[in-house]
N, C-alpha and C positions, 0 to 999 in steps of 0.2 A: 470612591471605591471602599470596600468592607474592609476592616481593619487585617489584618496580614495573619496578624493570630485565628482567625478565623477559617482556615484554611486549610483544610483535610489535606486535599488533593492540589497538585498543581495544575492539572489538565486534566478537563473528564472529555472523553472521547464519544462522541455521542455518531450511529452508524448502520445502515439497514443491515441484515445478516448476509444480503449476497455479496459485501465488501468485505468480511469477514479478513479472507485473506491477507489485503493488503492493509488492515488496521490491525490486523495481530503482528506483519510487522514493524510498523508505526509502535507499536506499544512496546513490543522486544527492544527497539533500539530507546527509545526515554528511560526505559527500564535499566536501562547497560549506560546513562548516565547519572542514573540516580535520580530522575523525576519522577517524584509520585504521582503516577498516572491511574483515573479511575478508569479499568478495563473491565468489562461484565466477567470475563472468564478470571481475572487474578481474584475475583469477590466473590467466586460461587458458595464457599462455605456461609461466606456471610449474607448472602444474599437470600439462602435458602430458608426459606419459613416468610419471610419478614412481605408485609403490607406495598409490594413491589411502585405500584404509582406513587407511595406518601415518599420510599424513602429517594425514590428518583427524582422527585421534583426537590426534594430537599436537597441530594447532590448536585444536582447543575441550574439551581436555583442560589444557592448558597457555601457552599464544601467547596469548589473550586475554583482558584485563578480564573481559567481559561477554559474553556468550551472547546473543542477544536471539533466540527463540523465536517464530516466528509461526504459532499452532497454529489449525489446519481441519478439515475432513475431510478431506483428503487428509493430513495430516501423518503419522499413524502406519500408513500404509501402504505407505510407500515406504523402499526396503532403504536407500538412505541417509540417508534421516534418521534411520533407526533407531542408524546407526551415530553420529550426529552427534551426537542425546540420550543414550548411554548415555555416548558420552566426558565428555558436559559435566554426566550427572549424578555421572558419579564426581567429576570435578573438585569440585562443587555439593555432596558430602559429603566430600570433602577439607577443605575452608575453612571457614570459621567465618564467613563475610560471604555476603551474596548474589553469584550468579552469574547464574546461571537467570532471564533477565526476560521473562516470557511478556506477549505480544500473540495476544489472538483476536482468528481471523476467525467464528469461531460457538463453536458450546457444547461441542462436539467433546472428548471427556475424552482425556488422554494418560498412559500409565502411571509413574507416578511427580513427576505435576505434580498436586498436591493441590488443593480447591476454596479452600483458606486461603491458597497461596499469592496474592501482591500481584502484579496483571496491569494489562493497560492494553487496551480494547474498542474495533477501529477500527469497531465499528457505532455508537461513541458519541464518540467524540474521533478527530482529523483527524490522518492524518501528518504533519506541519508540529508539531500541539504534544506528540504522541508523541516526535516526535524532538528535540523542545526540553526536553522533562523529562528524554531521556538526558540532553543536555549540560548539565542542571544536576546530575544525580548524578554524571558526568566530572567534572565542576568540585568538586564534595564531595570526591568521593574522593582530590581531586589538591590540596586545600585550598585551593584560590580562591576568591576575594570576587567576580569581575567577569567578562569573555566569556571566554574563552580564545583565547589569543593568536594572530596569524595562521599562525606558525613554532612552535608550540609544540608537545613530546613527550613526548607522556603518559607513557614509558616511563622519565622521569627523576624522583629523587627516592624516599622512602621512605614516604608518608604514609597511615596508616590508614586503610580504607572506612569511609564516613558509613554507621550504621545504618536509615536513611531506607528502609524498603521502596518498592519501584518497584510501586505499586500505585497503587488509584482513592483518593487521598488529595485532600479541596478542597485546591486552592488557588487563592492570592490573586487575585482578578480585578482587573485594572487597565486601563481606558478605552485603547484605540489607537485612533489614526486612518489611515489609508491614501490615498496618493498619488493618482493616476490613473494614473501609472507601472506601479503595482503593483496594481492593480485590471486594467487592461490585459493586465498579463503574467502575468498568474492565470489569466485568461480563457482565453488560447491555451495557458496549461499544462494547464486541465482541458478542453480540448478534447483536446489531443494526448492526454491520460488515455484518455478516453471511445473516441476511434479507437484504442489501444492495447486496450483493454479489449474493446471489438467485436470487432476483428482473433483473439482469442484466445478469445472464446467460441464464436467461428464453426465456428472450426477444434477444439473440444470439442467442439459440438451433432456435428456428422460422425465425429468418434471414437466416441461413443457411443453415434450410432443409425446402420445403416448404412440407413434409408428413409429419414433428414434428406440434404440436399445442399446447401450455402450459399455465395455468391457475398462477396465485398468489392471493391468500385471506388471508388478512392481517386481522388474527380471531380479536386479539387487540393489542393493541404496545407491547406486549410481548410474543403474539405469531401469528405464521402462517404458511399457507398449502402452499405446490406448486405440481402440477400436469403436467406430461408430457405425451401426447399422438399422437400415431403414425395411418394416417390416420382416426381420429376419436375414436378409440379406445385410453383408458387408458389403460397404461403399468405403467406408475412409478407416485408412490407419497407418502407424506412425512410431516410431522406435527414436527416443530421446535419450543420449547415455553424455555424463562429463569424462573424458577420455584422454589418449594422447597419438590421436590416430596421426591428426595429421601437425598439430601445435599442440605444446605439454597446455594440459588442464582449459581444454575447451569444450566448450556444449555442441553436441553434435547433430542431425535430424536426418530421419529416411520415413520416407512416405513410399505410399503406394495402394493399388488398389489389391492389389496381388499378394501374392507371398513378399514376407520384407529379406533382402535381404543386406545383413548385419555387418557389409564391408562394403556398401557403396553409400554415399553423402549426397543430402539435396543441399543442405545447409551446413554450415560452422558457424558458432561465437566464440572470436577468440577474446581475452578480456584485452581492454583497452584502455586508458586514460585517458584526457581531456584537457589536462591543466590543473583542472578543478574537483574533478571525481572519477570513479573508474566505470565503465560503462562495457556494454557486448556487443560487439562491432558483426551486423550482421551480415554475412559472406553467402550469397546464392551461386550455385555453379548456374551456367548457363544455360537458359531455356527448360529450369526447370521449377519454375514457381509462378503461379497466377496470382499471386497477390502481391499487390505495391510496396512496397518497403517508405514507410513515413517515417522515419529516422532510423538511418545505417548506423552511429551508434548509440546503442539505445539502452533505457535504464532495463531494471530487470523486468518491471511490469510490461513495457512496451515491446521486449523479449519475446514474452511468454503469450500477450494479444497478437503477435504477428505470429510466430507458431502453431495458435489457435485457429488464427483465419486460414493458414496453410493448409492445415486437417479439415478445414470444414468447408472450403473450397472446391473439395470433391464431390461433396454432397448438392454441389449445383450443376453437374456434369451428367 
């Protein structure tokens, strides 16, 4: 592996744009422990003017630890990322240690990421503890015992990569408990998710059908509609607010084809814990959802895809 000094970045995040979402926040949280993280949007100033393929292939060629890979269907078919994996698999047969640490988002093969390589599935584990098993391999690789420090630069020092594949390996389960603080402010993180997530599917369903047409009204920072309609006509829509209707600080959902109205529930997510992380336990009243529930409690991504299938459910009706 390249000497430590060498090292811009701890992790270049390399990613098609339609995951945009959920790697902006993947990048907020490395950011909130102090990994320098190469993110396209924290580099725009720097990025702007400059010979974009030379200085790509020189970041995830050379500038960073670690590569982290968030592979889709969209990943291998966008001109840049193509350029992004071929720098960082030369790099990835340069070195004798892993670089390459893939994250799916489905089953989606990429050329030259094997089925043996060690990966991490956000349709099975939460960004929170994705991004808390980099920062135990950071800490491997950098030979610490403990967190990493609030001022600390990966970049110093010479110490060998941990062999440890960044892959689906048990580990240790250890009982956590949670504040209200932090049960609270999960709450309005996975709401803000969910309207992030809406806001960007809406504006897809209209890219790719040009008979779809869909509306977003962002009633106030805690709640909002979205409406999908097919040639003109509304078929699906849908009022998502975090509230305290019927549990303090839960995310709430009403559908309909109709007028909404803003005091009856199809669903709740109350927040919940697990042992291990806090999760949205999701609550259907009865007889009123066509679509399966593939983890009752689920992180925020898996939240915000069943809510999704909800609203677009109708649209097969």
């Amino acid at each position: 592996m390249a000497n430590n000094d060498q090292f811009e970045y701890d992790v270049a995040l390399s990613f098609a744009g339609e995951d945009r979402t959920i790697v902006e926040e993947f990048a907020t949280l490395l950011k909130s422990k102090n990994i320098k993280v190469f993110y396209d949007e924290y580099e725009a100033a720097d990025l702007w003017g400059k010979d974009l393929i030379d200085h790509l292939v020189n970041i995830y060629s050379r500038k960073a630890r670690y590569c982290v890979m968030f592979i889709s269907q969209y990943y291998p078919l966008k001109k840049w990322t193509k350029v992004e994996r071929r720098a960082a698999q030369e790099r990835a047969f340069r070195d004798a240690d892993e670089y390459i640490l893939p994250v799916r988002l489905d089953d989606t093969q990429v050329p030259g990421i094997t089925e043996t390589t060690g990966y991490r599935d956000l349709r099975q584990h939460s960004i929170e503890s994705i991004v808390n098993l980099l920062e135990q391999k950071l800490m491997r690789t950098k030979g610490q015992s403990g967190p990493l420090p609030k001022s600390h630069d990966l970049r110093s020092g010479n110490v060998p990569s941990a062999s440890t594949l960044f892959g689906d390996i048990p580990l240790p389960k250890q009982k956590k408990t949670f504040t209200q603080f932090e049960k609270d402010r999960f709450a309005k993180e996975a709401f803000n998710y969910i309207k992030k997530y809406f806001q960007q599917a809406l504006q897809d369903t209209e890219t790719h059908d040009p008979n779809l047409q869909t509306e977003f009204d962002e009633i106030t920072n805690l709640r909002f509609k979205s409406k999908i309609y097919v040639q003109g006509d509304l078929k699906a829509q849908c009022s998502i607010w975090l509230g305290d209707n019927l549990i303090s600080n839960t995310i709430y959902y009403n559908e309909g084809t109709r007028g909404l109205d803003d005091s009856s529930i199809n669903t709740y997510l109350p927040v919940v814990d697990n042992g291990e992380e806090l999760r949205l336990h999701i609550q259907d009243f009865a007889s009123t959802s066509r679509v399966q529930i593939e983890e009752e409690k689920a992180t925020k991504q898996q939240a915000a895809e069943y809510l999704w299938r909800r609203l677009i459910s109708h649209l097969e009706h």
